[in-house]
C-alpha positions in Angstrom: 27.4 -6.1 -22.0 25.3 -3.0 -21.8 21.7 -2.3 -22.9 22.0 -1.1 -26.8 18.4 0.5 -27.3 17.6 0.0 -31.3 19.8 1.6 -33.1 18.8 3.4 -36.8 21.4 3.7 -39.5 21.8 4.7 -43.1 24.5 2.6 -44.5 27.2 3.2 -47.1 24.7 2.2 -49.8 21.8 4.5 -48.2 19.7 2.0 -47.6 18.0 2.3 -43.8 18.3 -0.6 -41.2 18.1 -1.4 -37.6 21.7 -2.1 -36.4 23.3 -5.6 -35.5 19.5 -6.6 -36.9 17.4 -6.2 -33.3 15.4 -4.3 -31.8 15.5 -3.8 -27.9 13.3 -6.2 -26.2 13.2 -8.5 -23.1 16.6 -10.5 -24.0 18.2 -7.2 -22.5 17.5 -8.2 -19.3 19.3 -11.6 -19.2 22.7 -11.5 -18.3 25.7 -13.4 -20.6 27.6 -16.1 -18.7 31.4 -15.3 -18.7 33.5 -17.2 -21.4 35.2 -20.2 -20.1 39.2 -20.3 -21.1 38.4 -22.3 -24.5 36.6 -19.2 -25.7 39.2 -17.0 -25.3 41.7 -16.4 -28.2 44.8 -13.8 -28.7 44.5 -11.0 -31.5 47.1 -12.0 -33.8 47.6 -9.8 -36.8 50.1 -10.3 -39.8 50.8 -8.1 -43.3 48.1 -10.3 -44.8 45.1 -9.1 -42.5 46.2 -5.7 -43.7 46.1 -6.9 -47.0 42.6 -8.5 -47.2 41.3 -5.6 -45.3 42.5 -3.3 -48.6 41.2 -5.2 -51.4 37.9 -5.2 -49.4 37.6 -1.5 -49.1 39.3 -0.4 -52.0 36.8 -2.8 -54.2 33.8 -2.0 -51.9 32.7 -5.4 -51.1 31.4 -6.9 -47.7 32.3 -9.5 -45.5 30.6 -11.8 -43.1 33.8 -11.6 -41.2 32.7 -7.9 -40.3 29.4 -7.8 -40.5 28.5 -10.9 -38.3 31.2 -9.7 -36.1 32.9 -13.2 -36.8 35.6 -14.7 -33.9 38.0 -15.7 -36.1 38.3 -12.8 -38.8 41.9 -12.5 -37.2 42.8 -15.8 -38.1 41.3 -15.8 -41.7 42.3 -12.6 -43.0 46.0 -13.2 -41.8 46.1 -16.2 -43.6 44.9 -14.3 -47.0 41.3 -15.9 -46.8 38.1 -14.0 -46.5 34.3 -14.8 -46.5 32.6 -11.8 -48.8 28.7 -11.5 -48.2 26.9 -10.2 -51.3 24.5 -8.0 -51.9 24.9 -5.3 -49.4 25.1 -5.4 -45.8 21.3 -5.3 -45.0 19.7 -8.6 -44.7 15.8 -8.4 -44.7 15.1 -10.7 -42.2 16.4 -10.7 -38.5 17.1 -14.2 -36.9 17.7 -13.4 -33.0 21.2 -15.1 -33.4 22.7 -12.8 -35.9 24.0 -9.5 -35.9 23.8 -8.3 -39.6 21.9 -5.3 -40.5 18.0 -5.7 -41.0 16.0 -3.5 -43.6 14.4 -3.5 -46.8 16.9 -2.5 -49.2 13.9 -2.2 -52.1 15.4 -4.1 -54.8 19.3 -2.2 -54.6 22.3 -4.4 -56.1 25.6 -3.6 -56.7 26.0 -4.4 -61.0 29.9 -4.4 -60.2 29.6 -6.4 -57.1 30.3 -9.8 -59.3 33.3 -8.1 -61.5 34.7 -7.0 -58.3 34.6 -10.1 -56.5 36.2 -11.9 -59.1 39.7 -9.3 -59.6 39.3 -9.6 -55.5 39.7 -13.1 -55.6 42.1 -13.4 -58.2 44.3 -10.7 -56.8 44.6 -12.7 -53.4 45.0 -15.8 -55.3 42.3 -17.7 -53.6 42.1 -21.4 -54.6 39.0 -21.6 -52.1 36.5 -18.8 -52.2 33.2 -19.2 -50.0 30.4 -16.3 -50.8 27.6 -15.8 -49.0 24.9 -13.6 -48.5 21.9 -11.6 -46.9 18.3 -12.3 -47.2 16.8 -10.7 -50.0 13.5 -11.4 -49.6 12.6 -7.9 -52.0 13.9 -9.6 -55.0 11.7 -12.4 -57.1 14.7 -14.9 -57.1 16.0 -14.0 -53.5 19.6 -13.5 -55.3 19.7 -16.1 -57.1 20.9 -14.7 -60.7 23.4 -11.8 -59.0 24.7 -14.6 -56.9 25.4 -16.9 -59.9 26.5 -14.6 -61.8 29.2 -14.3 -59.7 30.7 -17.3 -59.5 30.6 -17.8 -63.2 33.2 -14.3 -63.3 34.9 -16.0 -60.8 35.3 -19.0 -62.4 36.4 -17.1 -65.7 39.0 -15.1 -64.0 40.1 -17.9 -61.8 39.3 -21.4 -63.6 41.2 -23.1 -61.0 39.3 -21.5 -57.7 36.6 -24.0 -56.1 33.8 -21.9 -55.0 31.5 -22.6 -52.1 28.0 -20.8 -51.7 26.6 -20.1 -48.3 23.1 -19.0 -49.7 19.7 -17.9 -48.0 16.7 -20.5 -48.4 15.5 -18.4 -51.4 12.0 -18.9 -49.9 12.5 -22.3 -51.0 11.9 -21.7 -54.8 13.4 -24.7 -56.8 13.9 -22.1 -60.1 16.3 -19.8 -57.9 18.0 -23.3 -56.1 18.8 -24.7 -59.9 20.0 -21.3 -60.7 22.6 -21.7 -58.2 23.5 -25.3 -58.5 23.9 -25.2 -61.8 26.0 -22.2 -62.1 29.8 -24.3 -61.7 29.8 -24.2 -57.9 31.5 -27.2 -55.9 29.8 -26.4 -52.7 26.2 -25.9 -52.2 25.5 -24.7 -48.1 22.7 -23.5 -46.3 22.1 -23.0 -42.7 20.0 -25.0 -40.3 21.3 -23.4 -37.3 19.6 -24.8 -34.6 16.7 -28.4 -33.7 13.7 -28.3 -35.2 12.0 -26.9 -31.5 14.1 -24.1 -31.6 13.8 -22.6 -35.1 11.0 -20.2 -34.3 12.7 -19.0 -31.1 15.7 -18.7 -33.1 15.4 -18.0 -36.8 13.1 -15.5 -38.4 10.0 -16.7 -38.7 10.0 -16.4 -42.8 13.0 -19.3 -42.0 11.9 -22.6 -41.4 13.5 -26.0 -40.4 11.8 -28.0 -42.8 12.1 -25.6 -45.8 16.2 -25.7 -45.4 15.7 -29.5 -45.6 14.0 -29.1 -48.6 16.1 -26.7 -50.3 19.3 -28.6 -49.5 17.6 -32.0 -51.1 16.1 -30.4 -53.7 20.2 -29.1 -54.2 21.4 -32.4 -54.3 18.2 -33.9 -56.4 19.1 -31.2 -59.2 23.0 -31.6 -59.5 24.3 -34.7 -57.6 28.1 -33.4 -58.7 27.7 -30.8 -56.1 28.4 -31.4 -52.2 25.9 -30.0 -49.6 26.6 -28.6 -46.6 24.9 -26.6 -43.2 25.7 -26.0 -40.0 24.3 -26.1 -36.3 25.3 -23.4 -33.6 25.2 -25.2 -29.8 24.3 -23.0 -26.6 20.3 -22.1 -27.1 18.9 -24.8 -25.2 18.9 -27.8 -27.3 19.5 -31.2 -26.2 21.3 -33.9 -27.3 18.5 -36.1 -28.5 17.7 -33.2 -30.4 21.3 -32.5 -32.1 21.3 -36.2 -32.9 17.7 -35.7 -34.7 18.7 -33.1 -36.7 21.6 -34.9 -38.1 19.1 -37.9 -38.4 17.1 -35.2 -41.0 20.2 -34.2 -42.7 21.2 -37.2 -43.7 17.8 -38.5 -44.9 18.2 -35.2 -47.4 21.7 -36.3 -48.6 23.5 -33.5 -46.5 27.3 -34.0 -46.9 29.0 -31.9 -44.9 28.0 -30.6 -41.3 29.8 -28.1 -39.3 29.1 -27.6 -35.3 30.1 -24.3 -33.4 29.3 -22.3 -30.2 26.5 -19.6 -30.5 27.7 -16.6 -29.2 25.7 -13.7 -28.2 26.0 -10.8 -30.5 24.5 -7.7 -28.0 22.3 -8.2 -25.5 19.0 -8.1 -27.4 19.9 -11.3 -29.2 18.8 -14.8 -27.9 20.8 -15.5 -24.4 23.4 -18.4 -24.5 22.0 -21.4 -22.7 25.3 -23.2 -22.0 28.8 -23.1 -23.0 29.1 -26.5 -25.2 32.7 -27.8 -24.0 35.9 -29.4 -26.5 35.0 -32.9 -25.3 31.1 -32.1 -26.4 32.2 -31.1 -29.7 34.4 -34.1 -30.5 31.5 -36.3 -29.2 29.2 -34.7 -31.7 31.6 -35.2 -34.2 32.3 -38.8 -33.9 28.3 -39.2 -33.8 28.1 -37.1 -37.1 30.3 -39.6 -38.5 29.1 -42.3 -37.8 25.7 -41.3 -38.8 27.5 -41.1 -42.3 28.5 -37.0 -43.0 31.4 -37.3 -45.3 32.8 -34.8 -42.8 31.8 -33.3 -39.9 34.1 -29.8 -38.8 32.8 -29.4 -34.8 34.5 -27.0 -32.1 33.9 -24.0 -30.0 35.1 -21.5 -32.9 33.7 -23.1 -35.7 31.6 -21.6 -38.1 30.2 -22.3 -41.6 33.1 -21.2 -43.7 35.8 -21.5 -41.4 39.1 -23.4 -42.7 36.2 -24.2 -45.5 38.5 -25.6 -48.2 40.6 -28.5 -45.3 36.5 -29.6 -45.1 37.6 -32.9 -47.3 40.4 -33.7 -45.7 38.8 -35.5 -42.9 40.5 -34.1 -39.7 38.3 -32.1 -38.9 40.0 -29.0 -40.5 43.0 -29.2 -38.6 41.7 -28.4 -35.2 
């Protein structure tokens, strides 16, 4: 990788941001260990990928595919499936792990973003839509209405489509969490990303380990229907005892579903990768998930929160 210096942009929706959400800063300076052979995966692309990528643009939505510069957006996108990130593309935190766009987009939405979603969805026939979105910590409910409304135009234009929301923390307000959960979602998910010793290194500092816990039980305590899910990215210096902790505090908060991946280093001025976490690792964290009592747990190099997201419930640990 080379040094990026911060980077200034305007985006599509003019609002200002610091590209890939960092500025330069000391991470620069700590080299990337190469990818082992697991890591690496051929481009494939099929008429599909070409398709997604149209309904995208031509409806002028986002995509956590491209804007967390995603592994597996080859993968997804040929098989007809996409992730779509609402609310813009500028997320107003900056968690050292991610590389979305952070700015203060001052209270901008999109009032056709839901519509649109919904005719994108139903034009690519999705049975399984997950939506997720930025941080927007310059709204009173984080999102929480734009985001539900949503899914209920998705729901009416596709009564037969399951819909999963990756969501922020909402600053952990219980009004904007029941707005969500009670909206006709099926899957309720947001992120943990890393142990509890980590979170400050890791996460923006608005973030907060126990404040994820809370809003995921306080998900569960307001509509038991709906399944909860998070996730946890391997490779920034946790240890196992602290993996196996974490899933110790999910569980105690009625966390369903947990999905394991590799971090990978975005640009240089993200957090360095610790370790490369191998195959054998992942299925050992999976069969320890499992027995801890997850209904499932998805765990490998690749994975990521809304990968293969609708084989969750099959219980092999979607297909890998």
């Amino acid at each position: 990788m080379e040094i990026i210096a911060t980077t200034k942009i305007t985006n599509r929706d003019g609002i200002k941001a610091i590209k890939n959400g960092q500025k330069a800063n000391k991470y620069a300076d700590i080299p990337t260990p190469k990818k082992p052979s697991w890591l690496k995966i051929k481009a494939e692309f099929n008429p599909n990928f070409h398709k997604v990528k149209e309904q995208v643009q031509s409806k002028q939505l986002y995509t956590v595919c491209e804007e967390a510069h995603c592994p597996n957006i080859n993968e997804c996108w040929s098989a007809g499936t996409a992730t779509f990130m609402l609310m813009g593309s500028v997320c107003t935190r900056a968690c050292k792990f991610c590389s979305v766009d952070t700015g203060n987009p001052n209270g901008w939405l999109d009032k056709d973003e839901p519509m649109n979603t919904a005719k994108a969805v139903a034009i690519m026939r999705l049975k399984y839509v997950v939506l997720t979105s930025v941080n927007r910590d310059d709204l009173p409910d984080g999102g929480a209405q734009h985001f539900a409304d949503t899914v209920k135009l998705i729901k009416e234009l596709n009564p037969n489509t399951a819909v999963e929301a990756l969501t922020p923390d909402f600053k952990g307000l219980f009004s904007s969490i029941n707005t969500l959960v009670n909206c006709g979602l099926e899957v309720f998910a947001q992120n943990i990303e890393t142990v509890e010793r980590l979170t400050h290194q890791v996460r923006d500092i608005r973030a907060g380990y126990h404040q994820t816990l809370d809003v995921l039980a306080e998900s569960k305590r307001i509509n038991p229907e709906v399944l909860t899910k998070t996730s946890i990215i391997l490779g920034l210096g946790e240890t196992d005892a602290e993996i196996e902790q974490t899933m110790d505090d999910l569980i105690e908060n009625k966390v369903d579903i947990l999905t394991i991946g590799q971090y990978l280093r975005p640009t240089v001025n993200h957090h360095p990768i610790e370790r490369w976490v191998t195959p054998e690792e992942f299925e050992k964290y999976r069969q320890i998930g499992l027995k801890k009592g997850f209904l499932e747990v998805v765990s490998g190099p690749m994975v990521r929160s809304s990968y293969r997201a609708e084989r969750a419930l099959q219980k092999n640990n979607a297909g890998l």
